[in-house]
C-alpha positions as CSV (number, residue, x, y, z in Angstrom):
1,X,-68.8,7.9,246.4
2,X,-66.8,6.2,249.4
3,X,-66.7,2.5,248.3
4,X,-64.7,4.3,245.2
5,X,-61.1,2.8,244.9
6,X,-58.5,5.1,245.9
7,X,-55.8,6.5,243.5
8,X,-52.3,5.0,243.1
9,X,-49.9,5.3,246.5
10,X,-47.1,7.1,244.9
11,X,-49.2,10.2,243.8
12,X,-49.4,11.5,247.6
13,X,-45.2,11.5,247.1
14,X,-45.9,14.3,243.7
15,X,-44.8,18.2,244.2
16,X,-46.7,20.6,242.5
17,X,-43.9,23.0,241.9
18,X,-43.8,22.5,238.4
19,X,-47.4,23.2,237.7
20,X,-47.1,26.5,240.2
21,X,-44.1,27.9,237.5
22,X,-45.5,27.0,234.7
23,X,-49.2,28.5,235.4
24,X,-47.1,31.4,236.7
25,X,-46.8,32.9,233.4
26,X,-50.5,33.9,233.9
27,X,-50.8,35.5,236.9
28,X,-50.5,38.7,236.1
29,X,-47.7,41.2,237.1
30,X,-45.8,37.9,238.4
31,X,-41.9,38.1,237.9
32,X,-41.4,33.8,236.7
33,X,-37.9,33.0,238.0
34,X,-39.1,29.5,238.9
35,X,-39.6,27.6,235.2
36,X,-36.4,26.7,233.0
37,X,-38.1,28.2,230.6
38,X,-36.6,29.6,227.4
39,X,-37.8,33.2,226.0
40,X,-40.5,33.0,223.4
41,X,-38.4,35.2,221.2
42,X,-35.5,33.0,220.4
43,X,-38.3,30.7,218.6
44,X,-38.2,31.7,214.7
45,X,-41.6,31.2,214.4
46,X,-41.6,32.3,210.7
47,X,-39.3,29.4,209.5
48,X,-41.2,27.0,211.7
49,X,-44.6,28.6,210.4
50,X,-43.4,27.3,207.0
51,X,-41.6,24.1,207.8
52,X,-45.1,22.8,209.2
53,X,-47.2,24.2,206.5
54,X,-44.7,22.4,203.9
55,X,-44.4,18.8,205.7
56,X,-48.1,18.2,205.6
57,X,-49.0,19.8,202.0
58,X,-45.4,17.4,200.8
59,X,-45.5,14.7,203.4
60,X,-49.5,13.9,204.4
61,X,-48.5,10.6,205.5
62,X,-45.9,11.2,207.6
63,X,-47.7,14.1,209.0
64,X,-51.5,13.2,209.2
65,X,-51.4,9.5,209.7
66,X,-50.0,7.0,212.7
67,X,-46.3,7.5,212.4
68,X,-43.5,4.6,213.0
69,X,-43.2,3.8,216.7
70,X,-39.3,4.5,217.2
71,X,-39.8,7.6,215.0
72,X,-39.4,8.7,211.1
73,X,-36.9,7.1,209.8
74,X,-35.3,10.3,208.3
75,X,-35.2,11.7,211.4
76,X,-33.3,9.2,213.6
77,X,-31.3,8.8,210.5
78,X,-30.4,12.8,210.9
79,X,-29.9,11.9,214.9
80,X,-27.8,9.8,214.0
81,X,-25.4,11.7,212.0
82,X,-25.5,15.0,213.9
83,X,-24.3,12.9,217.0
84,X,-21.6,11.2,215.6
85,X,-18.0,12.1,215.6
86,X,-14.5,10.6,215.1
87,X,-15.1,8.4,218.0
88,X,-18.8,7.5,218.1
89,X,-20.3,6.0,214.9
90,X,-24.2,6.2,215.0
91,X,-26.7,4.2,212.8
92,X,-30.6,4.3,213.0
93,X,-30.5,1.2,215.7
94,X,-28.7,3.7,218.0
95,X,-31.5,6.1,218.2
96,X,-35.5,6.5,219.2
97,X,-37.3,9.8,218.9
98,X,-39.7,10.5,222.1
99,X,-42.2,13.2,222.7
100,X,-39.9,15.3,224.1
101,X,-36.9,14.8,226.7
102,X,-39.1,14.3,229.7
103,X,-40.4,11.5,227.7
104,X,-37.2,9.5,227.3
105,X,-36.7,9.7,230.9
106,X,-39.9,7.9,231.2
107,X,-39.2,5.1,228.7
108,X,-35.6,4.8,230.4
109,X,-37.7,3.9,234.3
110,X,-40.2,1.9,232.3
111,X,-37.5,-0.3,230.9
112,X,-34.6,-0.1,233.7
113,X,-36.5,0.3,237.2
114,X,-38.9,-2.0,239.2
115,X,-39.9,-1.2,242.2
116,X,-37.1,-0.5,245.1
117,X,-34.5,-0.8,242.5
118,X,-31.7,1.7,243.1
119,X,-30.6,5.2,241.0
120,X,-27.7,6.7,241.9
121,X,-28.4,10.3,241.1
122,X,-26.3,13.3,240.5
123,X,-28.1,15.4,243.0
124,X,-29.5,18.1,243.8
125,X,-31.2,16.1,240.6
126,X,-33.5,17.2,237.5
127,X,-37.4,17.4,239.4
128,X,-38.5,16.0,235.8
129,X,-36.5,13.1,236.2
130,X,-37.7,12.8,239.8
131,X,-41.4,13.0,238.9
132,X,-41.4,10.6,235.9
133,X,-39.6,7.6,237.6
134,X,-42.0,8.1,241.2
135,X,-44.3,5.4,239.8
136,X,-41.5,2.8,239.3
137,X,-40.9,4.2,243.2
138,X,-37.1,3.5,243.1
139,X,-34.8,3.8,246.1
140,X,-32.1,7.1,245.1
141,X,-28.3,7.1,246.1
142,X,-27.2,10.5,245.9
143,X,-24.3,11.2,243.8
144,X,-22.4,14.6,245.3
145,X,-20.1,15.1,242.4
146,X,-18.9,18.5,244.3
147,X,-17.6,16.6,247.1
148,X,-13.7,15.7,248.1
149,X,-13.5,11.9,248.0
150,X,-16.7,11.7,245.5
151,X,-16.0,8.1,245.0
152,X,-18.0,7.1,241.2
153,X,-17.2,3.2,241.3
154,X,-19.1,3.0,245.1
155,X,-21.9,5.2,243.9
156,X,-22.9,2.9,240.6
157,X,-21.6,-0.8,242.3
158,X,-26.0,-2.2,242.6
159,X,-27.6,0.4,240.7
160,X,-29.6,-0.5,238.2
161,X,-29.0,3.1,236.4
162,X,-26.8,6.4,237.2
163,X,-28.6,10.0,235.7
164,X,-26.6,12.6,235.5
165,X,-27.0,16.3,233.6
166,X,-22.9,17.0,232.9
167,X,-23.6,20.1,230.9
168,X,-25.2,23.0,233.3
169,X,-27.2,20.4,235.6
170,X,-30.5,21.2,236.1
171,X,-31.0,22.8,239.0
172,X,-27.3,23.7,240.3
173,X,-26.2,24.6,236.4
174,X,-22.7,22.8,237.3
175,X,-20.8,21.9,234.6
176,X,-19.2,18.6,235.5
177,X,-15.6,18.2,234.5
178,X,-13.9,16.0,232.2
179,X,-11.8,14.1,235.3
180,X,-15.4,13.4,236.9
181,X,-16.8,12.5,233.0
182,X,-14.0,10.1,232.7
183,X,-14.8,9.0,236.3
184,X,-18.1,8.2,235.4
185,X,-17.8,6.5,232.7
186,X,-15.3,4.0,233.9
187,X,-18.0,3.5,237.0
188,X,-20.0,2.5,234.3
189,X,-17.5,0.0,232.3
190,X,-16.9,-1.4,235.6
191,X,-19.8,-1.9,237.2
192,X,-22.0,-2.8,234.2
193,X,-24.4,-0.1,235.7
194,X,-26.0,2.3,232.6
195,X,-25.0,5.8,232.6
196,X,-27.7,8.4,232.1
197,X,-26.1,11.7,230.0
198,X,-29.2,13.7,229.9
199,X,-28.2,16.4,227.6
200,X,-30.7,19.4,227.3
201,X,-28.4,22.0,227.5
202,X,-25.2,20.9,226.1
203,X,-25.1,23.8,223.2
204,X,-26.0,26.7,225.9
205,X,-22.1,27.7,226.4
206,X,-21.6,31.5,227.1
207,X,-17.9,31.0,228.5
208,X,-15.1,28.5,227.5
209,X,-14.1,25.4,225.6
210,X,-17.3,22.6,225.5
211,X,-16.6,19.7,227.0
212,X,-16.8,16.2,225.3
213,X,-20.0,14.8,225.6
214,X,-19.8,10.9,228.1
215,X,-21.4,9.3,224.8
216,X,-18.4,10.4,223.1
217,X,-15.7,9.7,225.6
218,X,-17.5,6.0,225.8
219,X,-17.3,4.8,221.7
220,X,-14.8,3.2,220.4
221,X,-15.4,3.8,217.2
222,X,-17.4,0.9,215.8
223,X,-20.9,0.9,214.5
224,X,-23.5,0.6,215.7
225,X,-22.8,2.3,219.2
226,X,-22.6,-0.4,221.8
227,X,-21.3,1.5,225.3
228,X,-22.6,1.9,228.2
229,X,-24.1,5.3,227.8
230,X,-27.8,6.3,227.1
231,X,-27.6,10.0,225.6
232,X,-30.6,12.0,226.0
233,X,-31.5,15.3,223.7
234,X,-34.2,17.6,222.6
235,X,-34.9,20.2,220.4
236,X,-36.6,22.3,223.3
237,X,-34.2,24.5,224.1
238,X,-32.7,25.3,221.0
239,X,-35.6,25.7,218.8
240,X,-39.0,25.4,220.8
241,X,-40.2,23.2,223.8
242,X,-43.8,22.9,222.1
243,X,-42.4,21.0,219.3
244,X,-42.4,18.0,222.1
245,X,-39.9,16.3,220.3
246,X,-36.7,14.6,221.6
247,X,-34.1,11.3,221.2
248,X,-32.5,8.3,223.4
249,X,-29.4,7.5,222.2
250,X,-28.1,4.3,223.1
251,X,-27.0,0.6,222.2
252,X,-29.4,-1.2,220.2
253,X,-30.7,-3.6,223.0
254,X,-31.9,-0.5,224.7
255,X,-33.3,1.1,221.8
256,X,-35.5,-2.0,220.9
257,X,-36.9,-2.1,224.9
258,X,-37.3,1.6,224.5
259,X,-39.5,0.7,221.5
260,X,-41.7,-2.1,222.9
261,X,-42.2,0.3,226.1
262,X,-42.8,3.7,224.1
263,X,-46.0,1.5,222.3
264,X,-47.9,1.3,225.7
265,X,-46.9,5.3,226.5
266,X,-47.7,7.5,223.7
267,X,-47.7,5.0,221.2
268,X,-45.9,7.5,218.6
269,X,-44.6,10.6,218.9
270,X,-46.3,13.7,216.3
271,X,-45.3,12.8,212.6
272,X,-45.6,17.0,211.9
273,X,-43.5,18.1,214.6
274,X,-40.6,15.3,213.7
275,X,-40.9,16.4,210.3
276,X,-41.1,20.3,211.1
277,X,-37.8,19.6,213.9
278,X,-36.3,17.4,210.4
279,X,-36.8,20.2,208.3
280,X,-35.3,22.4,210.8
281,X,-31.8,20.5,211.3
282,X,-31.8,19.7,207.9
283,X,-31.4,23.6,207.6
284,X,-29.6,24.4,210.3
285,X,-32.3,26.5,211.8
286,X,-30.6,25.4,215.5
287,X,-27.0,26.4,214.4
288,X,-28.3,29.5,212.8
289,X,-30.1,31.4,215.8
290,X,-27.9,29.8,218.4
291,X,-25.3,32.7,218.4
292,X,-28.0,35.4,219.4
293,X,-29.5,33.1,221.7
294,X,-26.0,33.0,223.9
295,X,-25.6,36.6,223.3
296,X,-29.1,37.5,225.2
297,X,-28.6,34.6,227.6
298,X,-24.9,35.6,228.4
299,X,-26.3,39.0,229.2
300,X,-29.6,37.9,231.2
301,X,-27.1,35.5,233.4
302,X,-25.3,38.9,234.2
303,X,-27.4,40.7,235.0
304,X,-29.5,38.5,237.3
305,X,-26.1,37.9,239.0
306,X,-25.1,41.7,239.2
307,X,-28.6,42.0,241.0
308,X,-28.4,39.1,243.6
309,X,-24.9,40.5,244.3
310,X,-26.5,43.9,245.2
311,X,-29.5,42.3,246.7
312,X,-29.5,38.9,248.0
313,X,-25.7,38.5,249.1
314,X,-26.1,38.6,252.6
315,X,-28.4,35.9,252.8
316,X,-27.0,33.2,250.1
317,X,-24.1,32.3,248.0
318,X,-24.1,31.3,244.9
319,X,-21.8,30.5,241.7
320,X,-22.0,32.2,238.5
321,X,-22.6,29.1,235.8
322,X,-20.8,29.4,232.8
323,X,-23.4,28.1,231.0
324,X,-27.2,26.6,231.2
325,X,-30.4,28.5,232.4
326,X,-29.8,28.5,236.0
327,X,-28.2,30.3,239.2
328,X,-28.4,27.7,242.3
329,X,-28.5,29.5,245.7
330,X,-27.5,28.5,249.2
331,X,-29.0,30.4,252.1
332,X,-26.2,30.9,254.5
333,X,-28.3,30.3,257.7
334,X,-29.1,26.3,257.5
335,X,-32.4,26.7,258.9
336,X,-33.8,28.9,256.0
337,X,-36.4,27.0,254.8
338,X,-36.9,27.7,250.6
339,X,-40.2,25.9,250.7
340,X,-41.2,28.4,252.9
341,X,-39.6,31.0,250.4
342,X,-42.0,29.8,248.1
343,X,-44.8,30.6,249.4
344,X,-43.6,34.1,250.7
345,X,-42.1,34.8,247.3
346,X,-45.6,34.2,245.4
347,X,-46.9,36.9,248.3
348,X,-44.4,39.5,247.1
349,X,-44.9,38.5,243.4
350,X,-41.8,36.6,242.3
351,X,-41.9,32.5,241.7
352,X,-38.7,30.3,242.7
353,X,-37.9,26.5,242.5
354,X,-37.5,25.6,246.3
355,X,-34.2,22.9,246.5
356,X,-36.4,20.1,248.2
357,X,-38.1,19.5,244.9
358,X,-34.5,18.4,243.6
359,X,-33.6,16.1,246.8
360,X,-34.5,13.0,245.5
361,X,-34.4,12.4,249.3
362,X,-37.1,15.3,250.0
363,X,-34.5,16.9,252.7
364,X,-32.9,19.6,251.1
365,X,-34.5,22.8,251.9
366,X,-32.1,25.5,252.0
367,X,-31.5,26.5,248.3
368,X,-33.1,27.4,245.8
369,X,-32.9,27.1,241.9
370,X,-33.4,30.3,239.7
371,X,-33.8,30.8,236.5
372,X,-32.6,33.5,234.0
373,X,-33.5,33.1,230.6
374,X,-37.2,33.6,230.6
375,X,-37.1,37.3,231.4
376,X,-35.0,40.8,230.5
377,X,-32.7,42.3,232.5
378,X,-35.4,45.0,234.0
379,X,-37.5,42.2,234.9
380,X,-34.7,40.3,236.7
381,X,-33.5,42.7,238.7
382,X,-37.2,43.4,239.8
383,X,-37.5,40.1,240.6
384,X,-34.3,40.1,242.4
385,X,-35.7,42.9,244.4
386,X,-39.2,41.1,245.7
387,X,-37.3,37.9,246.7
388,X,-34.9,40.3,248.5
389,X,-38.3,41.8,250.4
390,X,-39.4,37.9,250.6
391,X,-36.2,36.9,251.9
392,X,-36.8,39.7,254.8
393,X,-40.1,39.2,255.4
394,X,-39.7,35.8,256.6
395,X,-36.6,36.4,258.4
396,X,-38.4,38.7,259.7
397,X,-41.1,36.4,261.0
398,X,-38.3,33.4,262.2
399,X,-37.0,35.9,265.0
């Protein structure tokens, strides 16, 4: 057994927080508020039920057989149109369908990144992101959006890509303006860097006006789409995350790598579920249960608010985000240590995200990321309440 080759180098750099919040869900009495996890009863499983039953009895090939590898045709066809506006005019070439969002941020290192090349990161940063790029092991240059002075054209000038999430940024649920959009997208024009709109919870508004989309604010109206931008959506959060399927949206030359790359990943992505997530838009399934969605959302994000106020207020500060799945906290003592809160948490039965997971730098350790939209109100304030005892425990233990 010892002569056996050892595994790659970059999996000793992995966390294993997102298999702790996702397994979390089974340990029983466990309040989650560490997964950005929607809740199972937004899904309508009934219309779903049907949509798959009907694409394989009407579509067997499609559905049974080795599908195309960019994706059904149909489907990036639909993409295509439900993207486009009066400024950006989308044709097929503009648009790949992936096995889910997660997966498009793989295709987008495999075709960008080699090794040491450099992302400039809206940070704290997406841990998915993080995770799938490790094994192109690229050098990160943190991009603090928040900051006076946040100067865009310095941050992009030798990247090879910028990533950011402008719609309720996973983990710190900011909603970057439309000054900084337009910031970033002349970074982009400028520099000849790509710009990475990763766009998961762009229709999860519970207060104000939506913002224009980068890939919008980048077209000039001719077609195919030729910018700089490379738009990333899925249908997990506003139908169901098992359905695994999601789109790049970009200019044709990235499409095509995106294509040759995808047929040494997955090869193609499940002709049912693109034809169940066709049948759903061509129904407007996602526009139908999207106003009771916001509705319970809008009041989960209260009340887990209302109960860190009452609970956890002495210890962090936070914002409330006007939209997204998440509330970011900062500990007001700089040497709490959430990693630490982890652990403790999981001892009083609550799961967290600890911030170091979202450093692409590993040294941020003194937030923490939670979600809301997993669990009721009565759950959240319980929850609240045993990362309150966490939070005092090891306090408790520091002095």
């Amino acid at each position: 057994m010892s002569n056996r080759r050892a595994f790659a180098d970059w999996l000793n750099d992995t966390n294993d927080v997102t298999q702790t919040f996702l397994a979390a869900g089974r340990i029983p009495g466990l309040v989650n508020l560490g997964g950005g996890l929607p809740d199972p009863s937004t899904w309508p499983v009934a219309e779903l039920s049907e949509f798959a039953a009907r694409a394989v009895a009407d579509h067997p090939g499609d559905t049974l057989a080795y599908s195309p590898i960019d994706g059904l045709p149909e489907l990036r066809d639909r993409i295509a149109t439900d993207h486009s506006s009066d400024t950006v005019r989308l044709t097929r070439q503009n648009v790949i369908v992936t096995t889910g969002g997660s997966h498009a941020l793989e295709l987008t290192g495999k075709i960008l990144l080699n090794p040491g090349d450099t992302i400039a990161a809206q940070s704290p940063a997406y841990l998915g992101a993080i995770d799938t790029w490790k094994p192109r092991q690229p050098a990160y240059r943190p991009m603090l959006l928040e900051q006076n002075g946040f100067d865009a054209r310095a941050a992009f000038d030798g990247a090879q890509f910028a990533y950011t999430v402008p719609n309720f940024s996973n983990p710190s649920g900011r909603l970057v303006p439309l000054d900084q959009r337009q910031a970033l997208l002349a970074a982009a024009e400028e520099t000849g860097t790509w710009l990475v709109e990763d766009d998961p919870y762009g229709h999860l508004y519970y207060d104000g006006t939506p913002l224009p989309r980068i890939l919008d604010l980048s077209a000039d109206g001719s077609a195919p789409y030729t910018g700089p931008v490379i738009y990333l959506g899925t249908v997990s959060k506003i139908l169901a995350p098992g359905l695994r399927v999601g789109w790049a949206i970009a200019a044709p030359e990235i499409i095509a790598a995106m294509t040759k790359a995808k047929q040494s990943s997955d090869m193609f992505t499940s002709g049912l579920t693109q034809r169940i997530a066709l049948a759903a838009m061509e129904a407007d399934l996602p526009g139908r249960i999207l106003p009771d969605m916001l509705s319970l959302y809008r009041s989960r994000r209260d009340a887990l608010c209302a109960a860190m106020t009452e609970h956890l207020s002495d210890h962090f500060d936070w914002d409330v985000p006007t939209g997204g799945m998440f509330v970011w906290a900062v500990a007001r003592d700089p040497s709490f240590d959430t990693n630490l809160l982890m652990e403790t948490g999981l001892e009083h039965g609550v799961c967290i995200s600890p911030s170091s997971v979202f450093d692409p730098l590993g040294q941020n350790r003194r937030a923490m990321r939670i979600n809301f939209t997993l669990n009721p109100p009565d759950r959240l304030e319980e929850g609240i309440r045993r990362l309150a005892a966490a939070t005092r425990a090891q306090l408790t233990r520091a002095a």
